[in-house]
C-alpha positions as CSV (number, residue, x, y, z in Angstrom):
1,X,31.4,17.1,-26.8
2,X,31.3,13.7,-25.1
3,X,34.6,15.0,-23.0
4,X,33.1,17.8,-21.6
5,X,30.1,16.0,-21.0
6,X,32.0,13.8,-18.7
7,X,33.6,16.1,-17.1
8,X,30.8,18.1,-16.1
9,X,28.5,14.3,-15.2
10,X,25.6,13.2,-16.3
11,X,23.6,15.5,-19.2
12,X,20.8,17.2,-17.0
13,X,17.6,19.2,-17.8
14,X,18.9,23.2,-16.3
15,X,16.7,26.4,-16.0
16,X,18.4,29.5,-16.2
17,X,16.9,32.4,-14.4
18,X,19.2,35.9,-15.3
19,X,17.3,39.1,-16.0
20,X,20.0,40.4,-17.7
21,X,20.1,39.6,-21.6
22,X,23.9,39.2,-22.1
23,X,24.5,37.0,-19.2
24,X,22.3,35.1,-19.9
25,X,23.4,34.3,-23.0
26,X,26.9,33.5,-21.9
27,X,25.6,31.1,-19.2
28,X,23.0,29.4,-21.4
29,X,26.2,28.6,-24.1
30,X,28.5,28.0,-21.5
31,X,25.9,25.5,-20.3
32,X,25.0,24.1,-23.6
33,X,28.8,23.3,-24.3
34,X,28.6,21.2,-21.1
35,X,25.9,19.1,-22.9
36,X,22.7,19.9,-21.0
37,X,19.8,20.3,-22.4
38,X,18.7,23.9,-21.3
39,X,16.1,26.2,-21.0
40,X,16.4,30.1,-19.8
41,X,13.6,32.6,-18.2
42,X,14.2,36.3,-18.5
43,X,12.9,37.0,-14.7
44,X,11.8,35.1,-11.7
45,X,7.8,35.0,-12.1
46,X,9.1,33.5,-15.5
47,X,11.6,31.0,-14.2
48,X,8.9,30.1,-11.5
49,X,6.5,28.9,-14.3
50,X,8.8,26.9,-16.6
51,X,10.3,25.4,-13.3
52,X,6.6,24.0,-12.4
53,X,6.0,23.3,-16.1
54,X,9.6,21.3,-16.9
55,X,10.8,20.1,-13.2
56,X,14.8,20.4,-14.2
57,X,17.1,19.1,-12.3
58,X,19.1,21.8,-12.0
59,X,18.4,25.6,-11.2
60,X,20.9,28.6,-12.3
61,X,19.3,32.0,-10.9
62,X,20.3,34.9,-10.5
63,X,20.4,36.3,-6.6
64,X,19.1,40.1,-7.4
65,X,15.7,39.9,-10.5
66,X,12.4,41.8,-10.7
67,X,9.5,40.5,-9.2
68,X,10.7,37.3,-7.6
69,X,14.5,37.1,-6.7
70,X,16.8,34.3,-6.3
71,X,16.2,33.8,-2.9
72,X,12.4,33.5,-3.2
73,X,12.5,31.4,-6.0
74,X,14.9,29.0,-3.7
75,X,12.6,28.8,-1.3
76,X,9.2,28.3,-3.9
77,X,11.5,25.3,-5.2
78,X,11.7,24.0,-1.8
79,X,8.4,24.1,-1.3
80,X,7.1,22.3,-3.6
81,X,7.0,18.7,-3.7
82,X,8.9,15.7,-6.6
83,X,12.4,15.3,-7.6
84,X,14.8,16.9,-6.0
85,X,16.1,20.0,-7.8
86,X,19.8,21.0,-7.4
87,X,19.7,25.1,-6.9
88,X,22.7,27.3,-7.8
89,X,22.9,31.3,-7.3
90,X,24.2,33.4,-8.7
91,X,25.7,36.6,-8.0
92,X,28.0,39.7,-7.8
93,X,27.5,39.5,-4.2
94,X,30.4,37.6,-2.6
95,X,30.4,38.1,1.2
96,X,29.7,35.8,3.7
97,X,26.3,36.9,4.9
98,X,24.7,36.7,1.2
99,X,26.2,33.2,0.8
100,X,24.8,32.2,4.1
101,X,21.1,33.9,3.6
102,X,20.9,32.1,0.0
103,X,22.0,28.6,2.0
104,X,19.7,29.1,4.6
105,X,17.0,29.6,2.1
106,X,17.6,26.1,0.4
107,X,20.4,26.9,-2.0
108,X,22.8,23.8,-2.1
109,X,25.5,26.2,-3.9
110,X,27.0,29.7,-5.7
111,X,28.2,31.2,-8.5
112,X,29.8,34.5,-8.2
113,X,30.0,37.0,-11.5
114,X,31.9,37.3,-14.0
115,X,30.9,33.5,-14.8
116,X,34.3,31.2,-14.0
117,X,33.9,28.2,-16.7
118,X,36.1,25.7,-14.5
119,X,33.5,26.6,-11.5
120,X,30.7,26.1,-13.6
121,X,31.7,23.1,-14.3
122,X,32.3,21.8,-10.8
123,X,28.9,22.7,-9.9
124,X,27.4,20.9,-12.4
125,X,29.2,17.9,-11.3
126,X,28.4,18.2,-8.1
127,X,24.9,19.3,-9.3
128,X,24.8,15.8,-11.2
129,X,26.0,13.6,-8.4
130,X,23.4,15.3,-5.8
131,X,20.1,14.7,-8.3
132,X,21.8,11.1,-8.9
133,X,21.8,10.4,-5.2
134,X,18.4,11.7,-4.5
135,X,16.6,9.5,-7.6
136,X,18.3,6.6,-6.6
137,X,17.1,7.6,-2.4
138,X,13.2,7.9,-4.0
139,X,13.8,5.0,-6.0
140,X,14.6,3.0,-2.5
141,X,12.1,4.9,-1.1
142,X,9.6,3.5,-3.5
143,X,10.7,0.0,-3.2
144,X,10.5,0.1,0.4
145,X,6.9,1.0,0.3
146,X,6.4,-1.9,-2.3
147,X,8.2,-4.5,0.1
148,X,6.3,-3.2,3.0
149,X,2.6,-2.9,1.5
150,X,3.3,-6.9,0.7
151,X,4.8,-7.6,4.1
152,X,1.2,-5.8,5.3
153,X,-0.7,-7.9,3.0
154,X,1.4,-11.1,3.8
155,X,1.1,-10.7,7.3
156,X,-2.2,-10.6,7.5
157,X,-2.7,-13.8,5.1
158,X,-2.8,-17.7,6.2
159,X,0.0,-19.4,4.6
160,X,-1.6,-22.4,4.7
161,X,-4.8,-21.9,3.3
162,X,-4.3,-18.3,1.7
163,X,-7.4,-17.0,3.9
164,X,-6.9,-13.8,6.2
165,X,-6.0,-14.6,9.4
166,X,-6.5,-13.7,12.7
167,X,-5.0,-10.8,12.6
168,X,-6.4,-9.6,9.3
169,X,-9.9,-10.6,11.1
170,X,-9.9,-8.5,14.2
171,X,-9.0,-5.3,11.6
172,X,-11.7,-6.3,9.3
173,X,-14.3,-7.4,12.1
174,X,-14.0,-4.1,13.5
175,X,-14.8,-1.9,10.4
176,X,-17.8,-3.9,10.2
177,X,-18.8,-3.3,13.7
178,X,-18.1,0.0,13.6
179,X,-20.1,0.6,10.7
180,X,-23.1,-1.5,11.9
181,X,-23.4,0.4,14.8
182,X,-22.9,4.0,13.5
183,X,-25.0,3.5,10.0
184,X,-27.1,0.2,10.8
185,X,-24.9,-2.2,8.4
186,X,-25.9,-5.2,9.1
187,X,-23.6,-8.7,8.1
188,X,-23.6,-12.1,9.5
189,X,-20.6,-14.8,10.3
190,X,-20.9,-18.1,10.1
191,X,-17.9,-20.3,12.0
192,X,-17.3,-23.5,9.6
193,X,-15.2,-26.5,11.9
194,X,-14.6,-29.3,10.0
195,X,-15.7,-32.7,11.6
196,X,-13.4,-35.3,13.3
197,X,-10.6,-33.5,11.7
198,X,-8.3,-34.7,14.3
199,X,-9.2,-38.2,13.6
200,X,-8.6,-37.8,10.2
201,X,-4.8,-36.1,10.7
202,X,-4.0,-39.7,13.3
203,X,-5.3,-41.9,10.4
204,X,-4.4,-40.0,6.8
205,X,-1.6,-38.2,8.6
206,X,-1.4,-34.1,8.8
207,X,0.2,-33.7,5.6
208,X,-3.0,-35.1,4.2
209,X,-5.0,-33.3,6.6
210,X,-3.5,-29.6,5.0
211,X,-4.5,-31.1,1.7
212,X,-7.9,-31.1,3.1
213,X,-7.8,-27.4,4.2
214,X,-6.5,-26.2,1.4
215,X,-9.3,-27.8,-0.5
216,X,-12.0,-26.3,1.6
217,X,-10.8,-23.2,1.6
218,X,-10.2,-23.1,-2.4
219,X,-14.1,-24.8,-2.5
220,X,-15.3,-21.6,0.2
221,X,-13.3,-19.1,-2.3
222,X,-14.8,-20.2,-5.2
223,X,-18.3,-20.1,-3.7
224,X,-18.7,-17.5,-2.0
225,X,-19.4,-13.7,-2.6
226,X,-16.6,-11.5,-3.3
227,X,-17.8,-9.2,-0.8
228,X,-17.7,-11.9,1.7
229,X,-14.9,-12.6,3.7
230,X,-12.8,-15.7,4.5
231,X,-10.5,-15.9,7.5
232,X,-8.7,-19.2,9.2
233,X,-9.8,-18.9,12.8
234,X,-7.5,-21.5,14.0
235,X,-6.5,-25.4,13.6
236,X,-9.4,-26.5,11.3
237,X,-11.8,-23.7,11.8
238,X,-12.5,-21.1,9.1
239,X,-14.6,-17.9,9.1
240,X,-17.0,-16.8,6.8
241,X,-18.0,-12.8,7.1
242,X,-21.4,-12.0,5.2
243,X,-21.4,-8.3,4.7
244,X,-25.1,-7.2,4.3
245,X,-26.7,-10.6,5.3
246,X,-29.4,-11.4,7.6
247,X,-29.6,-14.3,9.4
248,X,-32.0,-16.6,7.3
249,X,-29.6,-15.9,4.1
250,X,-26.9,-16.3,5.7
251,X,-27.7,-19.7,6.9
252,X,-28.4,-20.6,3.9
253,X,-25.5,-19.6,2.4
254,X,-23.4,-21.4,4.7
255,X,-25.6,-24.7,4.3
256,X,-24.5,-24.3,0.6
257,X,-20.7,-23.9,1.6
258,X,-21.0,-27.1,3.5
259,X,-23.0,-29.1,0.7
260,X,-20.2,-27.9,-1.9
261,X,-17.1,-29.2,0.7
262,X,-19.2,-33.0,0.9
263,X,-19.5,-32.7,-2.7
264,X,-15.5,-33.1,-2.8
265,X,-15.9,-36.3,-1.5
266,X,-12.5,-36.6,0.3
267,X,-12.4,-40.0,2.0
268,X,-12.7,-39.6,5.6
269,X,-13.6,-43.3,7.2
270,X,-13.9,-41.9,10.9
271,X,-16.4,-39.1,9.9
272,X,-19.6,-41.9,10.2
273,X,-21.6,-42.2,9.0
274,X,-20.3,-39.8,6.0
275,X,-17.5,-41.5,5.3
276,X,-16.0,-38.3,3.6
277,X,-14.9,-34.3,4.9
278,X,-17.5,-32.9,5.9
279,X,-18.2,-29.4,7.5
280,X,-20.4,-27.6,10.6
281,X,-21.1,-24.3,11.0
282,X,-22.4,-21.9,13.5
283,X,-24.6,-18.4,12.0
284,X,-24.7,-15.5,14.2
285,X,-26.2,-12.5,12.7
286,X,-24.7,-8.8,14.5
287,X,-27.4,-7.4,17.0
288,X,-26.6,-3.9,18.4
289,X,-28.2,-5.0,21.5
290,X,-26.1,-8.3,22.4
291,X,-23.1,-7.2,20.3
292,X,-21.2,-4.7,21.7
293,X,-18.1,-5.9,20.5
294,X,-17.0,-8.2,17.6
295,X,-16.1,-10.9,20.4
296,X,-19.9,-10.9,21.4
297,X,-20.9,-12.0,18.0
298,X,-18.1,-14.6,17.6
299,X,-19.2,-16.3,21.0
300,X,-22.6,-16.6,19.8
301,X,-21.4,-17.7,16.7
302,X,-19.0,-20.3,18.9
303,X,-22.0,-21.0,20.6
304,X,-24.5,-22.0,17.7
305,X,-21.2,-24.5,16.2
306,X,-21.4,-26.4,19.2
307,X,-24.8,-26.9,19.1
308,X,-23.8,-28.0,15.6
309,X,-21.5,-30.8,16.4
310,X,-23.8,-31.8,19.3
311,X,-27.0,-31.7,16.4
312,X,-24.5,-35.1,14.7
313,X,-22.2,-32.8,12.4
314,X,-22.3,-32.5,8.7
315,X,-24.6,-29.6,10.4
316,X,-25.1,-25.4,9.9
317,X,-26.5,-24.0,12.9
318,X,-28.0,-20.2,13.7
319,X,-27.7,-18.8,17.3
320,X,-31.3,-19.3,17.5
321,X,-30.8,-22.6,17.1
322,X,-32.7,-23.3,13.8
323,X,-31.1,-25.5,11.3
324,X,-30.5,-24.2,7.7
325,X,-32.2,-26.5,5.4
326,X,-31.4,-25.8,1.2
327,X,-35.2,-25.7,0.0
């Protein structure tokens, strides 16, 4: 058994569609010696269901059945979608045009009667070596969807800190706009710098100083919502999305983020009079009347961290220009 097995490949599920009893027989034993696992159908409507049911690898029908020939069960088999499905006629039929209509209707080969064992057996290689081919091309197929889901998701990720990026940002920011403005979503931002971070990277050096970020951004991702969204703007700047927050809350909110990053108490001698990192913030909650775009909102939101710095620092300010204060 193993000899024939490896000269007719791999063992393979096979469906054998062949309306009439005696061949049918034959084939499915010829088959059988081969060392496939097999399974017959005494018409086409019949072969149609076990092929849905089963999925084999390899289809034997006969070109001329009741109901649903050859041809049309090549081309249902075609249709449908999965593994690929290596699809043999056979017939009595020998001439050129018959051979051509059952190609042209998906068949990859044919099998003329009386049954030849040495050309069943070729097929069946050949059979074996196609179905290989295409599970090993879905296979790549797969893995090159895996590779490029997590060059998407990588690309759109801070290396540094392990924030979204700008990139990542802009996609996200627009989603929320869009959604704001055609169901009334509202969110907030709030555009964290922190202070005298340049001075700190000429005296601690700017190893140190992505030490710090990565800090403050592990602090912001263990504080914050999980609906809320962190993104490195640039240099020492980080982003902080509110979905569904107003203003007030979101001021708030951000006061906390800051209070939690001066709780780390991370020596910084040029932040006076602090002494330690500290971090300001800018609130801008979206208005569909100033905010026609998601750049509207991040100028105002540019605008109110300015106003921060120029407040003394250590400082969360709303594009109103109130300060949050923790009650």
């Amino acid at each position: 058994m193993s000899e024939l097995v490896g000269d007719a490949g791999t063992p393979m599920r096979i469906l054998i569609a062949e309306d009439d009893a005696v061949s049918r027989r034959l084939l499915q034993a010829a088959v059988e010696r081969l060392g496939h696992e097999c399974s017959v159908a005494a018409d086409g409507e019949q072969a149609w269901e076990l092929w849905r049911a089963a999925r084999p690898q390899v289809l034997i029908s006969d070109w001329m059945m009741p109901g649903i020939d050859g041809v049309e069960l090549c081309r249902r088999v075609r249709r449908a979608t999965g593994p690929y499905c290596y699809v043999i006629l056979l017939t009595a039929l020998g001439d050129r045009d018959h051979v051509l209509a059952g190609m042209q209707a998906g068949a990859d080969d044919y099998l003329r009667k009386p049954l030849d064992h040495d050309e069943l057996r070729a097929r069946l290689v050949a059979g074996s070596r196609v179905t290989a081919l295409h599970g090993r091309l879905v296979e790549r197929e797969h893995e090159l969807e895996l590779l490029n889901d997590r060059l998407r998701v990588e690309s759109r990720r801070d290396q540094l800190t392990q924030l979204g990026n700008r990139l990542r940002l802009h996609e996200d920011l627009e989603v929320l706009h869009a959604n704001a403005h055609r169901y009334g979503h509202g969110f907030s931002i709030g555009l964290c710098d922190l202070d005298r971070f340049k001075a700190y990277n000429d005296r601690y050096g700017h190893i140190a100083g992505d030490e710090v970020l990565r800090a403050v951004a592990a602090s912001l991702k263990r504080h914050c919502r999980r609906t809320d969204g962190l993104y490195r703007y640039g240099g020492e700047e980080i982003l902080v999305v509110l979905p569904e927050q107003k203003l007030e809350t979101a001021a708030l909110a951000l006061e906390r983020r800051s209070q939690e990053v001066a709780e780390l108490e991370i020596e910084h001698t040029d932040n006076s009079p602090f002494c330690v990192v500290t971090l300001s913030a800018g609130v801008a909650a979206y208005d569909p009347e100033l905010d026609g775009t998601p750049d509207a909102l991040l100028r105002r939101a540019d605008a109110a961290l300015y106003g921060a710095k120029a407040a003394g620092r250590n400082v969360v300010l709303t594009h109103e220009g109130a300060v949050a204060r923790m009650v």
